[in-house]
C-alpha positions in Angstrom: 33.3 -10.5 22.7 29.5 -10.1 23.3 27.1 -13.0 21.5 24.0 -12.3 19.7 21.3 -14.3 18.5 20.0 -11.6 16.3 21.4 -7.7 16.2 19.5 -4.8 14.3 21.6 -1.7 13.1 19.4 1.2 13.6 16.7 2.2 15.8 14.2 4.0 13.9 10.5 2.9 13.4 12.0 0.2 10.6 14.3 -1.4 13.3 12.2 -1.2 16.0 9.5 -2.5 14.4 11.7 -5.5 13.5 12.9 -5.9 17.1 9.4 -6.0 18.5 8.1 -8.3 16.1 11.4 -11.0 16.9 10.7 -10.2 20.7 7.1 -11.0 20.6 8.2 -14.4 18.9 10.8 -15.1 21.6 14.0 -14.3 20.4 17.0 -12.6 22.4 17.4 -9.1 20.1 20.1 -6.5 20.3 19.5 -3.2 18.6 22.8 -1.3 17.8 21.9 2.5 17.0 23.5 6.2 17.2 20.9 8.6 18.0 20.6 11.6 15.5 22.9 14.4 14.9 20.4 16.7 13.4 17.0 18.2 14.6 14.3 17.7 12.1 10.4 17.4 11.7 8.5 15.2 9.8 4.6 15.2 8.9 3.1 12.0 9.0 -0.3 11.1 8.1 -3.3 8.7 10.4 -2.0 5.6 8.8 1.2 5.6 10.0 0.4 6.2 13.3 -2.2 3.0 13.0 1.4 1.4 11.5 3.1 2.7 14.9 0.5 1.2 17.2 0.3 -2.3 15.2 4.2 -2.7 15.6 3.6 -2.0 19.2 5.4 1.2 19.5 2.8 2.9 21.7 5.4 5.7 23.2 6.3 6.9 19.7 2.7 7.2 18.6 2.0 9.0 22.0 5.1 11.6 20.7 3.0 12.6 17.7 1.5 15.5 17.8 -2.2 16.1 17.6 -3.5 16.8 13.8 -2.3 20.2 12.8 -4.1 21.9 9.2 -1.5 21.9 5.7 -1.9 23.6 2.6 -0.4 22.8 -0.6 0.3 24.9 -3.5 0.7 23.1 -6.6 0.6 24.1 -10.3 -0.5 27.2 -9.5 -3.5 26.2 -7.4 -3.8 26.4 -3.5 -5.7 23.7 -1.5 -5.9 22.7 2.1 -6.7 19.2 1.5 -6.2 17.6 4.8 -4.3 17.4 8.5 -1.0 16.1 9.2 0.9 14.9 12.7 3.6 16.7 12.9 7.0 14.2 14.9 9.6 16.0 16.3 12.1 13.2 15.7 14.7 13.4 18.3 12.0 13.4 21.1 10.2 10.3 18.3 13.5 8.6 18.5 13.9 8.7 22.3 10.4 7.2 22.9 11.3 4.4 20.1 13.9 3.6 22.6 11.9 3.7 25.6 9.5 1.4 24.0 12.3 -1.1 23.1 13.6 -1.0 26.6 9.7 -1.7 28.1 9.6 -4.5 25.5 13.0 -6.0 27.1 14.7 -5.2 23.4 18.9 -4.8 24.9 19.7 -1.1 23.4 23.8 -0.3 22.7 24.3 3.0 21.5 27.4 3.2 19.2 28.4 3.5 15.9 29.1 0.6 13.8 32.9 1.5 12.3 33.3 -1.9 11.1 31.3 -5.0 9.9 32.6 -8.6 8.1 30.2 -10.9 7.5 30.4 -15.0 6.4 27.9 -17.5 6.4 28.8 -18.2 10.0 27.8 -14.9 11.5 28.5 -11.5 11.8 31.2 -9.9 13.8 30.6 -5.9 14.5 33.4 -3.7 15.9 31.4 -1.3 17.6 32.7 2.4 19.2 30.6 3.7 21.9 31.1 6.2 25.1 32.3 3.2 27.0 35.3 2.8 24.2 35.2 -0.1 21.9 33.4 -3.0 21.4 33.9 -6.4 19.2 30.0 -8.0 19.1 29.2 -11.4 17.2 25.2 -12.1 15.7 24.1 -15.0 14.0 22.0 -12.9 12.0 21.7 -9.6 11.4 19.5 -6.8 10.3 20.3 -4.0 8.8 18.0 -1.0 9.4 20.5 2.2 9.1 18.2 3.6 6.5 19.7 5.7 3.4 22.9 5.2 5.3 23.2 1.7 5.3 26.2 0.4 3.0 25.0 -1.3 -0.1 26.8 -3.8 -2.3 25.2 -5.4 -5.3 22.6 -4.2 -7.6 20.6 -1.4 -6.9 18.2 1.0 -8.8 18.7 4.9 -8.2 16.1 7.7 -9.2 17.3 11.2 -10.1 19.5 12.3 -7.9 18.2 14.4 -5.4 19.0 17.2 -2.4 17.4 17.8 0.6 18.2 21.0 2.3 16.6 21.2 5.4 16.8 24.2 7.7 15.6 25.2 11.3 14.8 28.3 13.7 13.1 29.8 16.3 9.7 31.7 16.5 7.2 33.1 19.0 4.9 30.0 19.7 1.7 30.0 17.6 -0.5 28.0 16.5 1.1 24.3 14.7 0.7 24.5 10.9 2.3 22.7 8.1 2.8 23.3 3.8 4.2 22.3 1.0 4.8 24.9 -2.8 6.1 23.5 -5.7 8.9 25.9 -7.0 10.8 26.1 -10.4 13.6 24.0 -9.7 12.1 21.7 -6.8 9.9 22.0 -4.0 9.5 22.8 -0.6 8.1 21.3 2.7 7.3 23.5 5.8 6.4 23.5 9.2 6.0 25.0 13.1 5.4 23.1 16.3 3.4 25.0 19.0 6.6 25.5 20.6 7.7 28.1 17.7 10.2 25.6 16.2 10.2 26.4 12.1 11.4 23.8 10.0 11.7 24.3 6.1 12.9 21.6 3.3 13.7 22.3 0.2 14.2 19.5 -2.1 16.6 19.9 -5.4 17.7 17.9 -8.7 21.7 17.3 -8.1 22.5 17.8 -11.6 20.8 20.7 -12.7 21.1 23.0 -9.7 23.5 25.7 -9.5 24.4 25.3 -6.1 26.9 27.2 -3.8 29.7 26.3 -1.8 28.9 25.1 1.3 29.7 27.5 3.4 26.8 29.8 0.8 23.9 27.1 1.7 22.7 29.2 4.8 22.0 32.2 2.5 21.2 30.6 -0.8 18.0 28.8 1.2 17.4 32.2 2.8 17.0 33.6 -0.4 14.8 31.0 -1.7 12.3 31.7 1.5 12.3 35.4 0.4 10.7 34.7 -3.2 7.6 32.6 -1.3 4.2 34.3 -0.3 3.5 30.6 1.9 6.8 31.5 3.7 5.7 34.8 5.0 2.0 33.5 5.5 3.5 30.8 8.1 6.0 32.2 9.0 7.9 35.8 10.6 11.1 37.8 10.0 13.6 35.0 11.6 12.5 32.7 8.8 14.3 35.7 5.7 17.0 35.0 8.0 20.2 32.4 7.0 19.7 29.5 9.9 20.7 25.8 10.9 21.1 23.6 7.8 21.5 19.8 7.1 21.7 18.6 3.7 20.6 14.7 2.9 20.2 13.1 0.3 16.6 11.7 -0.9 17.4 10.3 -3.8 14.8 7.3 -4.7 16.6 4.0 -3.6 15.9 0.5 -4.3 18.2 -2.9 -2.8 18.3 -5.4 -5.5 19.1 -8.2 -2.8 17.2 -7.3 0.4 18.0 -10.5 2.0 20.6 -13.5 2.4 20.0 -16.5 4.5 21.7 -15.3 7.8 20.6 -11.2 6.9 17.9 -8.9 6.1 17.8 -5.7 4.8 14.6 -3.4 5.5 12.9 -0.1 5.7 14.9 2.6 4.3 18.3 0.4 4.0 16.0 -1.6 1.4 14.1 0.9 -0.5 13.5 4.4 0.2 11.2 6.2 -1.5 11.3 10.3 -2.9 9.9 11.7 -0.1 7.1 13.3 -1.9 6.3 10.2 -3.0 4.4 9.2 0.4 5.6 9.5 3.8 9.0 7.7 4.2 7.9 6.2 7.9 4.7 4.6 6.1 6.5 2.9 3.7 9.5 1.1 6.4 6.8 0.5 8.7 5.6 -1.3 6.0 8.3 -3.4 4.9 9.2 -4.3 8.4 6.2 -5.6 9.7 6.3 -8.7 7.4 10.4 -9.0 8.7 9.9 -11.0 11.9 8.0 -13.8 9.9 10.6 -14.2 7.1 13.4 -13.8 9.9 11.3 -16.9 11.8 11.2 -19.2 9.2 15.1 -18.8 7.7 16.0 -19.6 11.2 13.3 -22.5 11.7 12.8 -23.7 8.6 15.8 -23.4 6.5 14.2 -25.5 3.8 12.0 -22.8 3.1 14.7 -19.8 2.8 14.5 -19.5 -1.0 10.8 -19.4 -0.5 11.0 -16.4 2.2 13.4 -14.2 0.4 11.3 -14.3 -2.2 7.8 -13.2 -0.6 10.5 -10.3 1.4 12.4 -9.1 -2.2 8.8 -9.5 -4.0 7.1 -6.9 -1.2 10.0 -4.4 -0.8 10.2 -4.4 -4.8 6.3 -3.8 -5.4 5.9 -1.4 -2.3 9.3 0.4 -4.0 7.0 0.9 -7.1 4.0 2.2 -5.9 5.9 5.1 -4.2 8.0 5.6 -7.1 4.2 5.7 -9.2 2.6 8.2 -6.6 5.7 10.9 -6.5 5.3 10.5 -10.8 1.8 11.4 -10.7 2.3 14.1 -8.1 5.1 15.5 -10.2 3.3 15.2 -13.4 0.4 17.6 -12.0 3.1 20.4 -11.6 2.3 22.0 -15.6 3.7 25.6 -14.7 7.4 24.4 -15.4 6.9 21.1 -17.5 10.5 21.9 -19.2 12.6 22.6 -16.5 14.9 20.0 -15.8 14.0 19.0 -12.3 10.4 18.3 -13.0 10.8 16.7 -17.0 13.3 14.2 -15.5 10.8 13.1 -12.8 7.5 13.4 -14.3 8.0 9.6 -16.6 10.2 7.5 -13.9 10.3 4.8 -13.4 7.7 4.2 -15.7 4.7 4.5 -17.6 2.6 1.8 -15.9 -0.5 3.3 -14.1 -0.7 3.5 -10.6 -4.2 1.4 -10.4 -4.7 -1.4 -13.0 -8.3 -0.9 -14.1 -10.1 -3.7 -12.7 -10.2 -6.8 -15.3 -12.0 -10.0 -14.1 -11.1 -11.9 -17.1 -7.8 -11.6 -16.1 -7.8 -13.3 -12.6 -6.0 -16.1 -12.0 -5.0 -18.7 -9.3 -1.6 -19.3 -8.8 0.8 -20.8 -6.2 3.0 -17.7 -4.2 4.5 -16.8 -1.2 2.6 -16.0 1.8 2.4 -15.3 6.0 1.0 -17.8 7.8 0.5 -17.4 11.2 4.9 -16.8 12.4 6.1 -18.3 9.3 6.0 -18.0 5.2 4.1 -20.7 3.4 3.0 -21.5 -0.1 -0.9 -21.2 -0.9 -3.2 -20.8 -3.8 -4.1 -17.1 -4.0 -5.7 -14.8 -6.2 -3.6 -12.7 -9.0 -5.5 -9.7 -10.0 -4.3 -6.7 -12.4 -4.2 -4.2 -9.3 -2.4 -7.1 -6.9 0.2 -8.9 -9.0 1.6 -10.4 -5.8 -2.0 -12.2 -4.9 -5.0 -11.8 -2.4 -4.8 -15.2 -0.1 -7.8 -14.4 2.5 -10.6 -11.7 2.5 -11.3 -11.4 6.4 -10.6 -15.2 6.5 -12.5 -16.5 3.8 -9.8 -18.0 0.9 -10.2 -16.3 -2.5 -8.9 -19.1 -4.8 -11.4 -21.8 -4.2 -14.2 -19.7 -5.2 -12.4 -17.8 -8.1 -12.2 -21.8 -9.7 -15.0 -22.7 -8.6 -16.9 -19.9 -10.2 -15.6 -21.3 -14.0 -17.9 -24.2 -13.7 -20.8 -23.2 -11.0 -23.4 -20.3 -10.7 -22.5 -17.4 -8.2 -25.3 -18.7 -5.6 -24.1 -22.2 -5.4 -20.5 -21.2 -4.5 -21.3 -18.8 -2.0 -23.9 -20.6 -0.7 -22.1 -22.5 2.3 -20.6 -19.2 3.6 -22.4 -16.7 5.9 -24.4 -13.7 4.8 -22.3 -11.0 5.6 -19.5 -13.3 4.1 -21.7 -13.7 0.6 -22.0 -9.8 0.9 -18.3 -9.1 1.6 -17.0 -11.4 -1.0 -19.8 -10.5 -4.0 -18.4 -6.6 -3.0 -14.9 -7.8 -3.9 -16.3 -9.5 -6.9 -18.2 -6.7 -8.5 -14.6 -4.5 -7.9 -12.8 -7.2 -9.8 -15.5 -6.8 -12.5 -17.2 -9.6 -12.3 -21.3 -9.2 -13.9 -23.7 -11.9 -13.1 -24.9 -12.8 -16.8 
């Protein structure tokens, strides 16, 4: 039997991220990962690349590939409103793992076929190329993504397909798009190389879907009805191809965390993926892992205090995607009453995306926060658009000056701070709402 300090299930950007972050802080981290089954493409946009390069994974950012134009047809209208990176994700995935292995992260590829769990550790019966394996971690993470096993609670969007299908083209020119359709929409791409890749995303319920064995033609068909289709691409793409269906259904883990495990990335909350790109969103839930790992293994007395800050994050991020994909979806007015698109145009609720800024309404309170490796307790700032808190602005804390401000004129209370500081924090002011009288 091997012995682990810590072992993470999965090695996609979520995991690795994790692994890093535990390795930069000194721990001894296993990662436990298959690799892929499937070929697929993913567009990504400049921020998660920044994401990729502040979690350290330099080889996967240097996988991307450079900025390529996408148009979108929506409601009717066409627009080309920006660039994506377009990430070949088996040759992403490999360089995840070369980056782990650089960092000293121990890789075993196998699948996990069994996993029992007690407050004493984990025990993992592992099956790899070797033949099987029994493996024991004092904590664990698990980073599987939409595959991960739940138990407990969770919250489930609409139930939703992904149908994504691949072929091969001349090479040409990189290009990316993305058509809303009657019953769902659809997500398309070429590399350079002349790979195609096209997604088509559908409401379980309400589609009439063919047998299995039918999917090849039935996606076919779709690609024949679209003017995009034969602007990107040629005749291969009328053509049945290679298919993989997935599920993308809108996920969110009611318990991300327990005092020797962690759920995070797409094993805690994965988003609709046109709610905002899915390697965006476990990049970010991941990054804050390491420092609520580091202080349920140091300081124990704070564990209630950690979970919190990690179920609080995964649970507000969860909701912002949710809000953007709603918004998107409720722009689409050409088909307001078919079932795909009235079902997802009001969930998972009516709250706007961005509070309108209320200065009245800020208040200090005491919350959850990282500091430095760990998560503390400090005063921070509630506002309507942050209901989690603002702790610093570029170093400067928020909640002395919010309080002091009740009882003393603007100048006084900025006084002892630094122009540029006066300047940064009166900019955050006015965005709040706050008028001098």
């Amino acid at each position: 039997m091997m012995n682990k300090q810590i072992v993470v299930l999965g090695a996609g950007p979520a995991g690795a991220a994790v692994a890093l972050g535990l390795k930069r802080l000194g721990y001894e981290v296993c990662v436990v990962s298959e690799w892929r089954r499937f070929a697929a493409l993913e567009g990504v946009s400049q921020r998660v690349l920044e994401g990729l390069r502040q979690a350290g994974l330099h080889q996967a950012l240097a996988s991307a590939c450079a900025a390529s134009p996408r148009q979108v047809r929506w409601n009717g209208e066409a627009h080309a409103p920006n660039v994506e990176h377009l990430l070949d994700r088996p040759a992403f995935d490999a360089a995840i793992r070369q980056d782990l292995l650089a960092a000293g992260v121990e890789l075993i590829e196998a699948r996990v076929r069994e996993l029992s769990s007690t407050a004493e550790g984990h025990c993992l019966q592992l099956d790899s190329a070797s033949g099987p394996q029994t493996c024991h971690a004092d904590f664990l993470v698990e980073a599987r993504g939409r595959q991960a096993p739940l138990s407990g609670k969770g919250l489930r969007g609409q139930e939703t397909l992904s149908l994504l299908n691949h072929w091969q083209e001349q090479p040409g020119p990189a290009r990316s798009a993305v058509e809303s359709l009657a019953d769902g929409w659809a997500w398309m791409a070429r590399l350079g190389d002349g790979r195609c890749f096209w997604q088509l995303t559908l409401d379980v319920a309400s589609t009439d879907l063919p047998e299995k064995s039918q999917l090849a033609e039935f996606c076919a068909a779709q690609r024949a009805q679209s003017t995009l289709v034969r602007e990107l691409f040629g005749a291969p793409a009328l053509q049945p191809s290679a298919l993989h269906a997935r599920s993308s259904t809108a996920t969110l883990c009611l318990q991300t965390s327990g005092d020797n495990w962690l759920r995070v990335g797409d094993a805690a909350m994965a988003v609709d993926p046109l709610s905002g790109n899915g390697i965006f969103q476990s990049l970010s839930s991941s990054l804050q892992a390491p420092a609520v790992i580091n202080t349920l293994l140091q300081k124990p007395e704070r564990a209630a205090l950690a979970r919190h800050f990690h179920q609080q994050r995964v649970e507000q991020l969860f909701l912002r995607f949710a809000r953007i994909g709603r918004d998107f979806y409720a722009m689409e007015q050409q088909w307001v009453a078919r079932p795909f698109w009235q079902s997802r145009r009001n969930w998972p609720d009516d709250l706007p995306l961005h509070a309108p800024a209320d200065y009245a309404s800020l208040r200090v309170a005491r919350a959850p926060v990282i500091n430095g490796e760990l998560i503390d307790e400090a005063d921070v700032v509630i506002t309507a658009d942050q209901p989690l808190g603002i702790w610093h602005l570029q170093g400067i804390e928020l909640a002395p000056i919010v309080r002091a401000l009740h009882s003393a004129p603007l100048t006084e209370v900025l006084a002892p701070l630094a122009a540029e500081q006066q300047r940064l924090v009166y900019g955050w002011l006015r965005a709040q709402g706050y008028r001098q009288a």
